[in-house]
SEFIPA-228069 format. One record per residue (C-alpha): x, y, z; residue in three letters. Coordinates in pm, whole numbers, padded with zeros to 5 digits, always signed. Layout:
<pts>
{pt {X,Y,Z},'ALA'};
...
</pts>
This chain:
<pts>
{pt {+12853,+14074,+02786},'UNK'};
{pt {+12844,+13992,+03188},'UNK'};
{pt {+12694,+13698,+03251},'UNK'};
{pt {+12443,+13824,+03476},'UNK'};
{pt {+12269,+13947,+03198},'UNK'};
{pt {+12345,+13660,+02969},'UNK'};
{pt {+12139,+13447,+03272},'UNK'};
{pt {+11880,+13713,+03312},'UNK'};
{pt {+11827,+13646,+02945},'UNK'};
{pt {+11859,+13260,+02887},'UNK'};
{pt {+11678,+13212,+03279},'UNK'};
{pt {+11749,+13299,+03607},'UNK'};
{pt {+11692,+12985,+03780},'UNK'};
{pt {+11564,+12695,+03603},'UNK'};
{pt {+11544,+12349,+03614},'UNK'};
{pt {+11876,+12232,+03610},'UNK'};
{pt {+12025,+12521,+03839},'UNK'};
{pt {+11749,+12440,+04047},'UNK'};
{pt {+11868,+12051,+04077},'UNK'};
{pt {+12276,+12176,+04115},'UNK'};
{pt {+12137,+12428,+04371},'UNK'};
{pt {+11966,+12185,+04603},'UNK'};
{pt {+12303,+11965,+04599},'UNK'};
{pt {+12546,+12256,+04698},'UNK'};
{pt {+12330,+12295,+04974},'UNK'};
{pt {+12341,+11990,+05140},'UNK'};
{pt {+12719,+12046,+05175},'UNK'};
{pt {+12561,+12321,+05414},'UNK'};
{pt {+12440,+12055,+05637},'UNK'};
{pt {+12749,+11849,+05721},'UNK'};
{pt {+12947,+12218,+05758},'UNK'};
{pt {+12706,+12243,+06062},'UNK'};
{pt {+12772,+11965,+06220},'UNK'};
{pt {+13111,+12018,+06256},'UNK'};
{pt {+13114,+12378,+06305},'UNK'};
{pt {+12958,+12358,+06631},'UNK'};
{pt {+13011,+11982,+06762},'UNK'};
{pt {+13239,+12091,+07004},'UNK'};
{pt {+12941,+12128,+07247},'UNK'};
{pt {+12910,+11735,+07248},'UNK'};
{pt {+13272,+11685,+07184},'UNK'};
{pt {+13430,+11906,+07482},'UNK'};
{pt {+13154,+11929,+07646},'UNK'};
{pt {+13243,+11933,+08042},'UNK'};
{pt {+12982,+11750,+08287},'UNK'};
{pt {+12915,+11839,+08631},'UNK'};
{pt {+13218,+11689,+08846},'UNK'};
{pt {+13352,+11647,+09176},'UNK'};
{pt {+13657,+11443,+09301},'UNK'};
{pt {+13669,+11078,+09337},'UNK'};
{pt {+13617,+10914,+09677},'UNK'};
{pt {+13916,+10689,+09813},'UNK'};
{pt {+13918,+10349,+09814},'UNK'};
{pt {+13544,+10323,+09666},'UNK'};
{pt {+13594,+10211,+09330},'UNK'};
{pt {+13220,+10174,+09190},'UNK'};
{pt {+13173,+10580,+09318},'UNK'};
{pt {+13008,+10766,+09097},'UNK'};
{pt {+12808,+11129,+09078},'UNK'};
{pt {+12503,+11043,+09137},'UNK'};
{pt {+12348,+10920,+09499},'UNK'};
{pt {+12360,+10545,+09549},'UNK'};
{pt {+12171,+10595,+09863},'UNK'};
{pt {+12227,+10749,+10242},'UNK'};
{pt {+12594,+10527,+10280},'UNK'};
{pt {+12725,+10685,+09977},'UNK'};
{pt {+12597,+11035,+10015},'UNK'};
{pt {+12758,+10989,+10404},'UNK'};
{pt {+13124,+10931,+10241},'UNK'};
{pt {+13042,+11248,+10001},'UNK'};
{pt {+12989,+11456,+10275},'UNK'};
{pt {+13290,+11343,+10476},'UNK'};
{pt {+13529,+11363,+10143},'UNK'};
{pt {+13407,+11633,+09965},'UNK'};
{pt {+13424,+12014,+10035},'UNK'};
{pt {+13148,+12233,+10007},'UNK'};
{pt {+13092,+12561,+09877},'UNK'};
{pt {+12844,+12847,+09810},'UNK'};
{pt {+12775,+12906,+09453},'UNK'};
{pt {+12582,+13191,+09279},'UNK'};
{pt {+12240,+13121,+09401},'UNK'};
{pt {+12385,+13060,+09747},'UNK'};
{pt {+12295,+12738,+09699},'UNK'};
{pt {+12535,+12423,+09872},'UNK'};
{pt {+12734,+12216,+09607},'UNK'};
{pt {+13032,+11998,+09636},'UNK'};
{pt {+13358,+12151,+09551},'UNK'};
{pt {+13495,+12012,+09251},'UNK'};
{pt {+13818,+12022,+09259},'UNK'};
{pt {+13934,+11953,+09644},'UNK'};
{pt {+13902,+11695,+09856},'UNK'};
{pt {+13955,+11647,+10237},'UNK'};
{pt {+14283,+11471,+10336},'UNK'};
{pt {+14112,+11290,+10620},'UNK'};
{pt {+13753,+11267,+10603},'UNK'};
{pt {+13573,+11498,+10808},'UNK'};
{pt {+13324,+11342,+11094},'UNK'};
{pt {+12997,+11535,+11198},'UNK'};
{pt {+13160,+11717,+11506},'UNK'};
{pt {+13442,+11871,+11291},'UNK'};
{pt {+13339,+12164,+11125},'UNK'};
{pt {+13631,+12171,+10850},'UNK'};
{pt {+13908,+12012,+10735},'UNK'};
{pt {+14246,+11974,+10518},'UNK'};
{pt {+14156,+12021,+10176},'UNK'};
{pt {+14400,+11905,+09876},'UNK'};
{pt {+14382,+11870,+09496},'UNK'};
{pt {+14258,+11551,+09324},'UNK'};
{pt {+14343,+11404,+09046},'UNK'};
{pt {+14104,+11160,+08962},'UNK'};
{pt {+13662,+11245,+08931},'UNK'};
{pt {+13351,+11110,+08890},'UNK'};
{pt {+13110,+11300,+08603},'UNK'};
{pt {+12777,+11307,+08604},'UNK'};
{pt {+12595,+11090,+08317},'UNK'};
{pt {+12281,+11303,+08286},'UNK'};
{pt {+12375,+11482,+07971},'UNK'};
{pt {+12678,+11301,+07824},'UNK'};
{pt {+12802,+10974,+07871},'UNK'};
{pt {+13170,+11088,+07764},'UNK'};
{pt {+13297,+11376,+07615},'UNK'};
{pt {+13682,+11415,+07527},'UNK'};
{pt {+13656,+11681,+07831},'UNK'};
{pt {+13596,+11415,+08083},'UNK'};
{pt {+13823,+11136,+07875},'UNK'};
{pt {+14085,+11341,+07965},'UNK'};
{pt {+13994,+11563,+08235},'UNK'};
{pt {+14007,+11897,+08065},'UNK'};
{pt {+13902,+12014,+08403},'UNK'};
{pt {+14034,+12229,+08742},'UNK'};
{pt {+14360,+12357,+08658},'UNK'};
{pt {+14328,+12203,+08290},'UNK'};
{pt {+13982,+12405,+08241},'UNK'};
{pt {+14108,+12617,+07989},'UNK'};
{pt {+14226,+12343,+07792},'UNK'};
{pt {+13907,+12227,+07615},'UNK'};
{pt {+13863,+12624,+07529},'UNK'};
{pt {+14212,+12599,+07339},'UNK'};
{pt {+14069,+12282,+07161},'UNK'};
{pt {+13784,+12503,+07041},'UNK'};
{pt {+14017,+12788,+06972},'UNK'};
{pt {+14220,+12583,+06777},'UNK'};
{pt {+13954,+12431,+06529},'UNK'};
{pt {+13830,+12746,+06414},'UNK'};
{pt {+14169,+12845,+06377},'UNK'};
{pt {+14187,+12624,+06134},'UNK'};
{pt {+13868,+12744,+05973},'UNK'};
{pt {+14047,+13036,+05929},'UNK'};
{pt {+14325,+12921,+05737},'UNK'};
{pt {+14117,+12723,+05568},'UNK'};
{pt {+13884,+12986,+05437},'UNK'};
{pt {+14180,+13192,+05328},'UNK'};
{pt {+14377,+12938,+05162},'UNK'};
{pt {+14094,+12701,+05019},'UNK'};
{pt {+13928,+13032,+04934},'UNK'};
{pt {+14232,+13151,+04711},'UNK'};
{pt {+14267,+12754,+04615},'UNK'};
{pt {+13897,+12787,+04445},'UNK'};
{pt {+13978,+13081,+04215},'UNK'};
{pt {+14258,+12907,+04052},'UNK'};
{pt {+14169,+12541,+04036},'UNK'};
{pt {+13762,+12583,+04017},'UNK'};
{pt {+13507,+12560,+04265},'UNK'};
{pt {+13431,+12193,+04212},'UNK'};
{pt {+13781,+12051,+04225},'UNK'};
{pt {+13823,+12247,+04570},'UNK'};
{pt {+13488,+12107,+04719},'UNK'};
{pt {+13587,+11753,+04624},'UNK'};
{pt {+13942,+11824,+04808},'UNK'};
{pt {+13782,+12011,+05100},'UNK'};
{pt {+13534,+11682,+05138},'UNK'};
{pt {+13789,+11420,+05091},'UNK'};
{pt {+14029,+11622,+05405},'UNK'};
{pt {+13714,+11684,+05588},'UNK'};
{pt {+13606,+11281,+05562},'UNK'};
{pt {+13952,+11179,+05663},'UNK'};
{pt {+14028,+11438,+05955},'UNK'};
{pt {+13674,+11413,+06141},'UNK'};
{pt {+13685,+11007,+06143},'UNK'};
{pt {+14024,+11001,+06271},'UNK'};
{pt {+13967,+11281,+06566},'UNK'};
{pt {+13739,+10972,+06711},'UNK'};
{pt {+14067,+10790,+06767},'UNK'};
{pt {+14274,+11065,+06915},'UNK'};
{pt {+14463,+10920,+07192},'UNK'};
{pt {+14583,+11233,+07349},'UNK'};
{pt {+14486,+11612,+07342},'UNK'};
{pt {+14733,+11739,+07095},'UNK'};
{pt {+14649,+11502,+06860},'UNK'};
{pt {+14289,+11590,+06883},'UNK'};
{pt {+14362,+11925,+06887},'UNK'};
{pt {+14584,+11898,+06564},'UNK'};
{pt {+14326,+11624,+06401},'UNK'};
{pt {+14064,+11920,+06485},'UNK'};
{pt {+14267,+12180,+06316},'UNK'};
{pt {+14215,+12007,+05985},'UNK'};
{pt {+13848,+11935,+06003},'UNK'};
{pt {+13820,+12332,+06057},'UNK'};
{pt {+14016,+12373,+05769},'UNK'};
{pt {+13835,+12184,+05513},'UNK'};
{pt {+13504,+12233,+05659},'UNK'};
{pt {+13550,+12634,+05620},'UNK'};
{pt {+13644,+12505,+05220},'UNK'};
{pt {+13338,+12249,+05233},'UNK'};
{pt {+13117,+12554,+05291},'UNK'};
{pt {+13246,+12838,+05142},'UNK'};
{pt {+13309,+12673,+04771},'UNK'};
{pt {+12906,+12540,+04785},'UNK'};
{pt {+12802,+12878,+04900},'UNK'};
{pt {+12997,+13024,+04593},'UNK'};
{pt {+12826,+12776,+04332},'UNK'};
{pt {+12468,+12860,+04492},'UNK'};
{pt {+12555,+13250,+04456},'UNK'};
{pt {+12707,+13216,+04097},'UNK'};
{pt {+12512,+12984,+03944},'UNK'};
{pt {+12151,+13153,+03956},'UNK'};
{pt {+12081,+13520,+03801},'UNK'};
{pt {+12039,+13852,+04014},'UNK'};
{pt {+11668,+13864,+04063},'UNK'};
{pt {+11739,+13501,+04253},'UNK'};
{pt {+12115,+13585,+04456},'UNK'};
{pt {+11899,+13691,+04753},'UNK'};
{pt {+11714,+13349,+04782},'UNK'};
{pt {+12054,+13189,+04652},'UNK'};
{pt {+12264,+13324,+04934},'UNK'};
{pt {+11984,+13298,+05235},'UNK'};
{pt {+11835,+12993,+05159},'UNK'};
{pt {+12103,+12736,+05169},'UNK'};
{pt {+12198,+12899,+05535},'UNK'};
{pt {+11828,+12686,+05603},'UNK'};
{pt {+12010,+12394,+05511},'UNK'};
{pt {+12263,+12504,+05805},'UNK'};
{pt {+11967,+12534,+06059},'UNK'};
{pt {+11902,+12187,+05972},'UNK'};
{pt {+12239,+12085,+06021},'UNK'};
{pt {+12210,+12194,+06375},'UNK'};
{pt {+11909,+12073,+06445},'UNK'};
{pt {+12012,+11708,+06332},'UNK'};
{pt {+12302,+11715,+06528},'UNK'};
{pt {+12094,+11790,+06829},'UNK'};
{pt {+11921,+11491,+06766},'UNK'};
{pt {+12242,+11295,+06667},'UNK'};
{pt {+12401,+11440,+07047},'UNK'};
{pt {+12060,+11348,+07234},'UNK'};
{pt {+12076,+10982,+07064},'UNK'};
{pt {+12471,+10915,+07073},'UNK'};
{pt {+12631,+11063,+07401},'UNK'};
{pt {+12970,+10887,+07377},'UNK'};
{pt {+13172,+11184,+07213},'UNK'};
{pt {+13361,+10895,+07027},'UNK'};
{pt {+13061,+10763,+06800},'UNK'};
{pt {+12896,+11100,+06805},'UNK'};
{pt {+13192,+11200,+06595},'UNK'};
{pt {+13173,+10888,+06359},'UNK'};
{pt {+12802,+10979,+06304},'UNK'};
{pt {+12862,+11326,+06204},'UNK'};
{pt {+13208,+11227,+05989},'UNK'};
{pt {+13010,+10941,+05773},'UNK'};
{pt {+12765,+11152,+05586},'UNK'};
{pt {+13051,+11341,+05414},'UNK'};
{pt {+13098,+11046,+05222},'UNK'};
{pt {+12778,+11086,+05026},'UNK'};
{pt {+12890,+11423,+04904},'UNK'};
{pt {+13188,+11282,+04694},'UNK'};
{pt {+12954,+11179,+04451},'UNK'};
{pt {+12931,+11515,+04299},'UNK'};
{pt {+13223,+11475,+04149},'UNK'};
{pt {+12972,+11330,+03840},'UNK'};
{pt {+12691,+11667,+03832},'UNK'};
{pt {+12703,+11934,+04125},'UNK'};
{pt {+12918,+13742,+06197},'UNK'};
{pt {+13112,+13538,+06356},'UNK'};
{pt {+13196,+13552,+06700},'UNK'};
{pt {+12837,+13628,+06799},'UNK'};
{pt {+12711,+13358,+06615},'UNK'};
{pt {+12934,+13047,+06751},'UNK'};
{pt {+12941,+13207,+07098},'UNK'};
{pt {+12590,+13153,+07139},'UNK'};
{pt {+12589,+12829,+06985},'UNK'};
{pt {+12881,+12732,+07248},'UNK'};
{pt {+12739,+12870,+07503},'UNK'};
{pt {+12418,+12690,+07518},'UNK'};
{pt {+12558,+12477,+07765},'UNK'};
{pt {+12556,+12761,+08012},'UNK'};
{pt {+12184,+12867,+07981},'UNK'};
{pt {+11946,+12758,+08230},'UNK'};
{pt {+11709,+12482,+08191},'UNK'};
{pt {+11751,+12135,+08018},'UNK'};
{pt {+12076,+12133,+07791},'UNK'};
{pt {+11958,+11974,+07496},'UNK'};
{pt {+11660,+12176,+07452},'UNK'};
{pt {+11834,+12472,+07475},'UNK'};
{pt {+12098,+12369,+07228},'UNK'};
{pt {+11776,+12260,+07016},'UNK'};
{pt {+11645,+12610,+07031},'UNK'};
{pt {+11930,+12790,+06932},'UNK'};
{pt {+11955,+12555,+06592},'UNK'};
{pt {+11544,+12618,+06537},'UNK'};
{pt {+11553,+12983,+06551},'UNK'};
{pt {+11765,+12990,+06297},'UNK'};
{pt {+11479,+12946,+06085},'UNK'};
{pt {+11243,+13254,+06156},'UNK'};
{pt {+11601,+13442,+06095},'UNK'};
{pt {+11683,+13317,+05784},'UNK'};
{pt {+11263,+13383,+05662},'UNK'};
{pt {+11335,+13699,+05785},'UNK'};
{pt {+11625,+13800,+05564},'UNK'};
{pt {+11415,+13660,+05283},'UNK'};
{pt {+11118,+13883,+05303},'UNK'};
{pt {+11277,+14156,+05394},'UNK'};
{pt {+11669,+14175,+05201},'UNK'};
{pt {+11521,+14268,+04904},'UNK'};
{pt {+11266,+14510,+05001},'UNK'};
{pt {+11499,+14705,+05274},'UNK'};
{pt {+11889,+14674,+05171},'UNK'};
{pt {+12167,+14477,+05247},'UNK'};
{pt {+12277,+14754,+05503},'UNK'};
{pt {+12020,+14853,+05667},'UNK'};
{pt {+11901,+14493,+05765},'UNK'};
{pt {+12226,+14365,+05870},'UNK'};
{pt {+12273,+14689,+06093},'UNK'};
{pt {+11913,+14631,+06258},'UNK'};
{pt {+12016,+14233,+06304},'UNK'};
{pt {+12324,+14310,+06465},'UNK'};
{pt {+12209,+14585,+06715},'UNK'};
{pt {+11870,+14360,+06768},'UNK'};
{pt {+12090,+14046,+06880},'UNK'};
{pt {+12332,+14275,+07054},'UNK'};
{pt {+12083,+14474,+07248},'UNK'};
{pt {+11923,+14104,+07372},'UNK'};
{pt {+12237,+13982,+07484},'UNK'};
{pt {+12320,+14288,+07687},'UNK'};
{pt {+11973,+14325,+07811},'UNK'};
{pt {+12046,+13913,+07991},'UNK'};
{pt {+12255,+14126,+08235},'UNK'};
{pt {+11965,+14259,+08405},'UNK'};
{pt {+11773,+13913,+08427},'UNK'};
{pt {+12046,+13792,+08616},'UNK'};
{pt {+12086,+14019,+08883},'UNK'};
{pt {+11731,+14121,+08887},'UNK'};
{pt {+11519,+13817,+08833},'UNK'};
{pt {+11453,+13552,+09073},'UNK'};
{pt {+11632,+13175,+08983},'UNK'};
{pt {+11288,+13050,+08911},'UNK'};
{pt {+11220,+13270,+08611},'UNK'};
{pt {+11574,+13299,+08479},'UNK'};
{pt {+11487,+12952,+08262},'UNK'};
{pt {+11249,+13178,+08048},'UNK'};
{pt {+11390,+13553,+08077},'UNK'};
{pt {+11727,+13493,+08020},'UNK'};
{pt {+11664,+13186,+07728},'UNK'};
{pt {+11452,+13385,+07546},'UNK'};
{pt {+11684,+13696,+07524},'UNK'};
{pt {+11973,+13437,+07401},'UNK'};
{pt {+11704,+13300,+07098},'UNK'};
{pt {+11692,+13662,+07053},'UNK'};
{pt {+12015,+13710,+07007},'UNK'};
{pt {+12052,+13422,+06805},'UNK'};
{pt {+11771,+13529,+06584},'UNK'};
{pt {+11964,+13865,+06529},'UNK'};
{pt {+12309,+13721,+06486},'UNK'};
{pt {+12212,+13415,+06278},'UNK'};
{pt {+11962,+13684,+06030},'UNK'};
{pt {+12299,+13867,+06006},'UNK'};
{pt {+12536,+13592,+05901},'UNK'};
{pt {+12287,+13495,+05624},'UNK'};
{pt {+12306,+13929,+05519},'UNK'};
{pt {+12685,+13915,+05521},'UNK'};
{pt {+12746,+13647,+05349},'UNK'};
{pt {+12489,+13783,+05020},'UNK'};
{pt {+12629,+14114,+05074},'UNK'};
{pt {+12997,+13997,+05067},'UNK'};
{pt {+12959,+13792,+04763},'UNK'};
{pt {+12853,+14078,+04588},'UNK'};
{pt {+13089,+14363,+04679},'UNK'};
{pt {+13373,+14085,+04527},'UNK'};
{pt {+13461,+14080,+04144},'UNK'};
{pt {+13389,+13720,+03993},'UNK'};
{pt {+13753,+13713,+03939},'UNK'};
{pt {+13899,+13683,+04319},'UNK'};
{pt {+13519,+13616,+04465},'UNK'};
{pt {+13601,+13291,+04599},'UNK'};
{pt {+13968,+13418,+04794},'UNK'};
{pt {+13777,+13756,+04867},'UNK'};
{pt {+13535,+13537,+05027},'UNK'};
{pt {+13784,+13339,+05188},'UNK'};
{pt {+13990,+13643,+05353},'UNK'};
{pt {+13609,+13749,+05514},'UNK'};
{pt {+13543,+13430,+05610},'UNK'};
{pt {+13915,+13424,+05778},'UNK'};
{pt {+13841,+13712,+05967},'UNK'};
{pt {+13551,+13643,+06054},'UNK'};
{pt {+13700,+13301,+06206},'UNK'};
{pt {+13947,+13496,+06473},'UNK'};
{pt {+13590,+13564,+06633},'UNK'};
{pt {+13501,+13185,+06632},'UNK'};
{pt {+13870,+13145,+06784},'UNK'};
{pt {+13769,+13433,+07070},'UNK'};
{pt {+13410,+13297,+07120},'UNK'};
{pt {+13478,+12998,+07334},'UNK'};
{pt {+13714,+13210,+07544},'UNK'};
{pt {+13423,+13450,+07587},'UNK'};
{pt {+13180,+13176,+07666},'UNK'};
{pt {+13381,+13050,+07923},'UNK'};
{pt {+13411,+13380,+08165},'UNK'};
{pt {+13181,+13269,+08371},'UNK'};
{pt {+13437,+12996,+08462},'UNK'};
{pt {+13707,+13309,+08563},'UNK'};
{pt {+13451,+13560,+08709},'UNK'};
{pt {+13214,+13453,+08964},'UNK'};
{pt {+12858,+13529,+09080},'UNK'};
{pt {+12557,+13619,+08865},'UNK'};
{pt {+12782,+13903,+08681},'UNK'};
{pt {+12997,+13610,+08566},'UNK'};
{pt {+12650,+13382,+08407},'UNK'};
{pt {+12564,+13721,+08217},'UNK'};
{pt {+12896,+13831,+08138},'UNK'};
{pt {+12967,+13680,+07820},'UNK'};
{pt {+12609,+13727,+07690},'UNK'};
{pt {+12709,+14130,+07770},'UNK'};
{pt {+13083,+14077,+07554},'UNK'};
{pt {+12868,+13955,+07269},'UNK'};
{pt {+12589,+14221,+07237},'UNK'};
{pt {+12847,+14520,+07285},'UNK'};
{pt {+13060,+14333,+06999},'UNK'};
{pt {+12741,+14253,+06781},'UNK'};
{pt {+12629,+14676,+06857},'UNK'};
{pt {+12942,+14775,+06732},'UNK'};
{pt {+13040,+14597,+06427},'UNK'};
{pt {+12646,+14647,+06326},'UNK'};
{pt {+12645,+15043,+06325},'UNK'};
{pt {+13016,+14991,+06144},'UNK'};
{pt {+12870,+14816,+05856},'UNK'};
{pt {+12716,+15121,+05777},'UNK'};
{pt {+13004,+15274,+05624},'UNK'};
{pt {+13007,+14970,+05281},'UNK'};
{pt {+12846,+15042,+04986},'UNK'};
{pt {+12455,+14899,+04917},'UNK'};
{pt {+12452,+14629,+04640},'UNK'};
{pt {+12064,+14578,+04597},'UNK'};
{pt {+11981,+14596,+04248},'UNK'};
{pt {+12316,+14587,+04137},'UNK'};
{pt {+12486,+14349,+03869},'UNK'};
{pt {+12781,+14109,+04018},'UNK'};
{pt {+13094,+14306,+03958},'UNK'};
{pt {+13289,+14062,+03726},'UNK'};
{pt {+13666,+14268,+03687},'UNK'};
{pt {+13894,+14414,+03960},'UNK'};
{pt {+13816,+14749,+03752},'UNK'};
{pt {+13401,+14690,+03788},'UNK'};
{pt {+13458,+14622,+04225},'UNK'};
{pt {+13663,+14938,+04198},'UNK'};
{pt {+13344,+15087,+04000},'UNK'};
{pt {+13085,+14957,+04256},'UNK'};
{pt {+12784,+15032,+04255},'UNK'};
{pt {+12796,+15035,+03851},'UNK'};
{pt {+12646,+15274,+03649},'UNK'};
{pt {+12255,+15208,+03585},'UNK'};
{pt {+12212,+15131,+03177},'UNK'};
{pt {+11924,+15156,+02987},'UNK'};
{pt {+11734,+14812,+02851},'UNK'};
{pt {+11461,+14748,+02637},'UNK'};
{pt {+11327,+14399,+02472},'UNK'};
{pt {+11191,+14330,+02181},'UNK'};
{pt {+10993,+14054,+02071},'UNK'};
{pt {+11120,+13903,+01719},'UNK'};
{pt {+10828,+13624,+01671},'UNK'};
{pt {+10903,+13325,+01895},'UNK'};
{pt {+11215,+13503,+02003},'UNK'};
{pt {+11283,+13864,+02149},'UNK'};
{pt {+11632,+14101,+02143},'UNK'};
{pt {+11795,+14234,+02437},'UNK'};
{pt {+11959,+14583,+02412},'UNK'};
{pt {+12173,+14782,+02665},'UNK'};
{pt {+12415,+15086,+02581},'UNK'};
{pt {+12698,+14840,+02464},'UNK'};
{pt {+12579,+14535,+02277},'UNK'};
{pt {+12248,+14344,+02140},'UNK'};
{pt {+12157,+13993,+02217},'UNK'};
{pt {+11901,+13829,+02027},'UNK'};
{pt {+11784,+13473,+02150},'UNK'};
{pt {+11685,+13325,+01819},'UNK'};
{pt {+12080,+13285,+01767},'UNK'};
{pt {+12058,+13029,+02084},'UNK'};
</pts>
């Protein structure tokens, strides 16, 4: 007898799965935090190079003296909106007086950063800037590197050792790792402490999503598998609060490690690229940083509503395909906002295609993810998961590379550029999806022969009613509940 059918026979989502449902979904909320903290973490501030011999300088104006020492010091330089701004990176050898119309310009290597959004990142800590830009996009590179090994091996870990035991483990690493990355000393060390908080937060997640999916009966998977991704939304949305609140990258961190700790107590009952480059690249949008970063955790919601009302009613495939090309077709369409739309207007055009494309990528995680977890046999589930999820985790490793083209290519083609990368991507793998099999309707596929089976044979059911009890009868076997 599967036990789909046992559930859909003894209940499909009662009290007590309801209870051990809510707590593998909180599990959801502390993934999110670290998953994209690497906004507030290596988050680079507007910059330019220190002044000489004026050690209180800092970005900001302290009044017509200081600004008269910026403008002898510091280079200046056109940007995309033709606009003036102070080089950030050079400096003038000699300072340059008002009748001298340039000067000698060399590298610094010390800065002042600009306070407005972040007090201190890591970024600034350690000047992860000029010809060490592409350094804090290796630090993000390497964390989800690490959720990629870690959905692959915690995922194979799960299906030998049990769910529970591996989201116990993946907590206690995850605990450890994120408290001590707020006393890395150097980048390496960061980079390797960061490395392990990928890994166990990819196990953190994927053995809780597991438990949701498995634990409740096939009439319920849909609302299993969509609605703890809410839980994720709210993960992001707290940590916009915790980043607006704390903006020394150091305690941010501690604030974001300490909940974990709750979660050991269940030991006693309990589309990737897309999605994590527009989460990283929030920072890029125009218009006030933290609510755009707020935004692009709240429209998570209306996605995730949407893949509830509509999974069941339209297919796993045909959704996901329409969320993908939706998202993609947003992000592609930012191109023409850029180059065609005045500065002024760009705040609203341009942000709202990005939501857009969050909506579609964010409705299309929460689809894969179902979708996935049914195409796998019960028997390698949790590693099939895992090898996905690892997969899917070379695109978090390319995303902050992508986000950060407009560093390499200038101009307004270099602002829309990596919106462009993602909605070509997002088109592509969309209309690909096409090609798996639909799972609506369809039991969980238990054996390695039943996933080679898929979809499985519809069988014929009837119940009877037996007095207080009733008998369940398919082509292969009877169940009759009075015997419970």
């Amino acid at each position: 007898m599967h036990f789909d059918e046992l559930l859909g026979v003894l209940g499909e989502f009662g009290p007590y799965q309801k209870y051990v449902y809510f707590l593998v979904c909180l599990p959801s909320i502390i993934a999110a935090f670290h998953m994209v903290n690497s906004v507030f973490l290596l988050g680079i501030p507007k910059h330019r190079c220190k002044l000489p011999n004026y050690p209180n300088d800092t970005y900001l104006s302290q009044g017509p003296a200081h600004d008269d020492l910026i403008k002898a010091y510091i280079p200046t330089e056109l940007n995309a909106d033709n606009d003036v701004v102070n080089k950030k990176c050079k400096i003038f050898s000699i300072p340059v007086l008002d009748n001298v119309t340039t000067g000698i310009e060399q590298s610094c290597s010390s800065w002042v950063y600009d306070k407005t959004v972040y007090d201190s990142t890591f970024a600034s800590e350690q000047n992860l800037i000029c010809d060490k830009q592409l350094w804090a996009s290796n630090a993000k590179m390497v964390f989800f590197a690490g959720v990629f090994f870690g959905a692959l091996g915690l995922g194979a870990l799960a299906d030998k050792i049990g769910r529970k035991k591996t989201l116990i483990l993946s907590i206690l690493v995850l605990l450890a790792s994120s408290l001590a990355v707020s006393w890395a000393a150097n980048f390496y060390l960061f980079c390797v402490l960061r490395f392990i908080v990928g890994f166990s937060c990819a196990g953190t997640f994927m053995s809780a999503f597991v438990l949701g999916v498995e634990i409740v009966g096939p009439s319920k998977r849909l609302w299993a598998g969509v609605v703890i991704e809410y839980f994720f939304a709210i993960g992001l949305v707290i940590l916009c609060l915790i980043g607006y609140l704390i903006r020394d990258w150091k305690y941010n961190e501690i604030a974001v490690s300490v909940p974990s700790a709750l979660l050991l107590s269940y030991w006693w009952c309990v589309v990737s690229m897309v999605y994590y480059g527009l989460s990283l690249n929030s920072g890029n949008l125009a218009g006030d940083f933290y609510l755009n970063f707020f935004l692009t955790g709240l429209v998570e919601f209306p996605a995730y509503t949407l893949c509830l009302v509509l999974l069941d009613r339209i297919g796993r495939k045909k959704l996901h395909c329409a969320c993908m090309v939706l998202g993609g077709l947003a992000c592609i369409s930012t191109i023409f906002t850029v180059l065609y739309i005045g500065k002024s207007h760009q705040m609203y055009t341009t942000v709202i295609l990005a939501m857009i494309g969050k909506i579609g990528a964010a409705a299309a995680f929460a689809v894969i993810y179902v979708w996935s977890a049914e195409l796998y046999p019960t028997v390698v589930r949790n590693v099939a998961m895992g090898a996905s999820s690892s997969c899917a985790r070379i695109g978090g490793m390319v995303s902050p590379y992508v986000a950060d083209l407009s560093l390499i290519v200038d101009g307004h083609f270099g602002q829309a550029l990596p919106l462009v990368v993602f909605g070509g991507a997002s088109i592509l793998a969309g209309l690909l999806s096409l090609i798996l099999p639909e799972t609506l309707g369809a039991n969980l596929p238990e054996t390695i022969q039943d996933g080679k089976d898929f979809p499985p044979p519809k069988q014929t059911k009837k119940y009877e009613e037996n007095g207080s009890s009733y008998t369940y009868r398919n082509e292969s076997f009877i169940v009759d509940t009075s015997k419970f």
